[in-house]
C-alpha positions in Angstrom: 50.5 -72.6 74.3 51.5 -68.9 74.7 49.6 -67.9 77.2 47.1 -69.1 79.8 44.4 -66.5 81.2 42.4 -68.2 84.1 38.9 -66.1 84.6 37.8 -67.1 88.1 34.0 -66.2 88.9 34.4 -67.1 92.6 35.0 -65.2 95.1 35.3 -67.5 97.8 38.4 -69.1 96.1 41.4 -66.5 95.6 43.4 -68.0 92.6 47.4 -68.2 92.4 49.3 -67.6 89.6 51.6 -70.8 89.0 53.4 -69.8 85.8 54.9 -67.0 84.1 53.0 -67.4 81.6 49.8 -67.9 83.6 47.5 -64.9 84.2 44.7 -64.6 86.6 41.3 -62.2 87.3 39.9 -63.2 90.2 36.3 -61.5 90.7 34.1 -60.6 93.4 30.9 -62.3 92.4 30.1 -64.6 89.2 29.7 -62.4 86.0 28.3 -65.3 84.2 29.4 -66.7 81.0 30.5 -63.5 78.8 33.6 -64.0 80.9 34.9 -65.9 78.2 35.1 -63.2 75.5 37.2 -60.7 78.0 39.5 -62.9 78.8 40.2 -63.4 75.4 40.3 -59.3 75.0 43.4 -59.8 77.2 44.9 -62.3 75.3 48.0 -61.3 73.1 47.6 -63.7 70.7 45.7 -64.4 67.3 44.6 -68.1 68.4 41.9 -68.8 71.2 41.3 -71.9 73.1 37.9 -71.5 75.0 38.4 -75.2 77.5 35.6 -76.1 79.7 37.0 -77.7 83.5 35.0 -81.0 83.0 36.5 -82.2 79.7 40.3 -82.9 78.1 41.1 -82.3 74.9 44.1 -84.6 74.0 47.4 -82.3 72.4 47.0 -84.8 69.3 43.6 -83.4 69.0 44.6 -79.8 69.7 47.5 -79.9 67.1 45.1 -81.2 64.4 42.6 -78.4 65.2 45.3 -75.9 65.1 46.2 -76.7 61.8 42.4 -76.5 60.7 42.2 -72.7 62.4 45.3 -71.7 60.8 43.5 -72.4 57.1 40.5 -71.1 58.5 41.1 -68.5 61.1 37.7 -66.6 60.9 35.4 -69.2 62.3 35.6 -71.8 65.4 37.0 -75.1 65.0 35.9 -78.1 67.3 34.2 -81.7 67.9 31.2 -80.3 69.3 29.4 -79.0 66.2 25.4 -78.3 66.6 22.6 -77.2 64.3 18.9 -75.8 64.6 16.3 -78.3 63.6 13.0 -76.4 62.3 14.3 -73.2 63.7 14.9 -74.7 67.1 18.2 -75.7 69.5 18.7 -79.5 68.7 21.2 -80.9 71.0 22.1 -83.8 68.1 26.1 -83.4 67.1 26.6 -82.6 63.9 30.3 -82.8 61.5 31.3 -80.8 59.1 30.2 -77.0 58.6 27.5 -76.1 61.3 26.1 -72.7 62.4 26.8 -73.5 66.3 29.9 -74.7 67.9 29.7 -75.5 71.7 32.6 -74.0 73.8 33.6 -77.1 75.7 37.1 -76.2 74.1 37.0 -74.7 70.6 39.4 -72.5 68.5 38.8 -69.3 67.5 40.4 -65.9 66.7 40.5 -63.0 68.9 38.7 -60.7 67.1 35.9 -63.0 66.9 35.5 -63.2 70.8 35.9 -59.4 71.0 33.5 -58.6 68.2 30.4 -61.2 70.4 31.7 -59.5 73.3 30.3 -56.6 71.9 27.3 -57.6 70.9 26.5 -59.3 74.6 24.2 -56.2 75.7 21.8 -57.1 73.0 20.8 -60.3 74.9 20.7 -58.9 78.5 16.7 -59.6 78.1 16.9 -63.2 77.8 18.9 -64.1 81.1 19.8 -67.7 81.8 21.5 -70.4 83.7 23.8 -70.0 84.7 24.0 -66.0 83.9 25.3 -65.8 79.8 24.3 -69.5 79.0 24.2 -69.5 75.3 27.5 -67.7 74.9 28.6 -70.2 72.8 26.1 -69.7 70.1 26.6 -65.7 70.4 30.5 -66.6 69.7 29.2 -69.0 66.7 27.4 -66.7 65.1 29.6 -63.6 65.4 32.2 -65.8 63.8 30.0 -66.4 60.8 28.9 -62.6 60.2 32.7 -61.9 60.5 33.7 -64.5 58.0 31.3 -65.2 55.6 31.7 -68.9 56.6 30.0 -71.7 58.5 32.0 -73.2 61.6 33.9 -76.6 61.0 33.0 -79.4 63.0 35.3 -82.6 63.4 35.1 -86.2 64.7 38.0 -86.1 66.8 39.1 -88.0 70.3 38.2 -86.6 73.6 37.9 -87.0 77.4 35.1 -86.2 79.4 36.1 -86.2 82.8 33.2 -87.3 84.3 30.7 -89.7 83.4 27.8 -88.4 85.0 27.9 -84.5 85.2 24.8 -83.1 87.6 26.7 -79.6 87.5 25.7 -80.0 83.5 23.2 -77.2 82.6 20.9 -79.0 80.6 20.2 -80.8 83.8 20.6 -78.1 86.3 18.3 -75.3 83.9 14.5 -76.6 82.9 14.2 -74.4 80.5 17.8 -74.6 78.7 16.2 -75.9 75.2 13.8 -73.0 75.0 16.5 -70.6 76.2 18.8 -71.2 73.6 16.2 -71.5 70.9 15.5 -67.6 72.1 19.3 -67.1 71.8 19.4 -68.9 68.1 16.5 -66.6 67.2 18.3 -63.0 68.8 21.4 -64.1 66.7 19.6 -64.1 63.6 18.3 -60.6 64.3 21.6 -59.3 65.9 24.2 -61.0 63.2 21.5 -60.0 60.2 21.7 -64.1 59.2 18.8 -65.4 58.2 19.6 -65.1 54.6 22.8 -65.9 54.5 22.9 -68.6 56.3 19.5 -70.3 54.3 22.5 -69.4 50.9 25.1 -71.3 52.8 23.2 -74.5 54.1 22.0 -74.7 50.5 25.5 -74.5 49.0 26.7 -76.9 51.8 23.8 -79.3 50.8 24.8 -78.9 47.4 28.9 -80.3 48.2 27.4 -82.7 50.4 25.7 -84.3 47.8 28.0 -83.8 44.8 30.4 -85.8 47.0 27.7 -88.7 47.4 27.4 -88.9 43.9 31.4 -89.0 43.2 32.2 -91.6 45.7 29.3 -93.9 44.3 31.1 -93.7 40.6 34.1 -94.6 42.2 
């Protein structure tokens, strides 16, 4: 780990820097989600590791992922893989290549964050909670128009930290399903993906199932 940039959203707690190589932007009031991609602006290295408060991801794990991102550096790399089911946000997990990747800690480049980061202001219509929930999809799609490539999903160990979260947003935000179908649908406009995304489903459908075939010869 190079460098550790802490983005604290509240006020009422003043953050310390602990480290050398720890830095620190404490704010005056919550700016929501987008957060994220800045801090990763001020980051002065390639490799980003987005990691959520309520979750551990073991350094076996992170090593592994590592290794995947370094063959595959333009799109994000984690055990929390999603897809859309009929054109809507399924919460179902999903391996292998997937169009979303949840941020509860992924890898991804630094371009990728700055390049959603720019394209933020083109979802200031669909506010949520809390303020820029669905970041994570903006992120997965703006790492599939930069790259050409679906995200890579793993089964790999983690450690929720909690076994019953009520600060989770799916419980805290009534609407969070319909939201982030909204957000899925804005990507598509935003990235220009509908079609190629439909091309690579079909070509990943295509491996999937040439690999059925050659493990029942075997």
């Amino acid at each position: 780990i190079g460098e550790i940039i802490v983005w604290n959203n509240n006020a009422e707690i003043f953050v310390e820097p602990e480290a050398e190589k720890v830095k620190v932007i404490n704010c005056s009031h919550d700016f929501g989600l987008f957060t994220r991609f800045a801090a990763a602006s001020l980051a002065r290295h390639e490799c980003i590791l987005f990691h959520d408060d309520d979750i551990l991801a073991p350094e076996e794990t992170l090593k592994v992922l590592f290794e995947k991102w370094q063959k595959k550096p333009g799109v994000c790399h984690s055990p929390f893989g999603r897809n859309p089911k009929n054109g809507e946000y399924s919460m179902n997990s999903q391996f292998g290549p997937v169009e979303i990747m949840l941020t509860r800690y992924v890898l991804v480049h630094r371009e990728v964050a700055v390049y959603a980061l720019s394209k933020t202001p083109e979802f200031a219509d669909l506010p949520g909670v809390p303020v820029g929930n669905g970041e994570d999809m903006i992120l997965s799609y703006a790492a599939i128009d930069h790259s050409g490539k679906l995200n890579m999903a793993y089964r790999m160990e983690t450690e929720d930290l909690y076994e019953e979260d009520e600060h989770a947003i799916n419980t805290r935000f009534p609407g969070h399903i319909e939201h982030r179908t909204k957000i899925i649908q804005r990507c598509k406009d935003v990235f220009r993906q509908k079609k190629r995304l439909a091309v690579l489903n079909k070509a990943n459908q295509f491996v999937e199932s040439v690999k059925i075939v050659i493990n029942r010869n075997r």
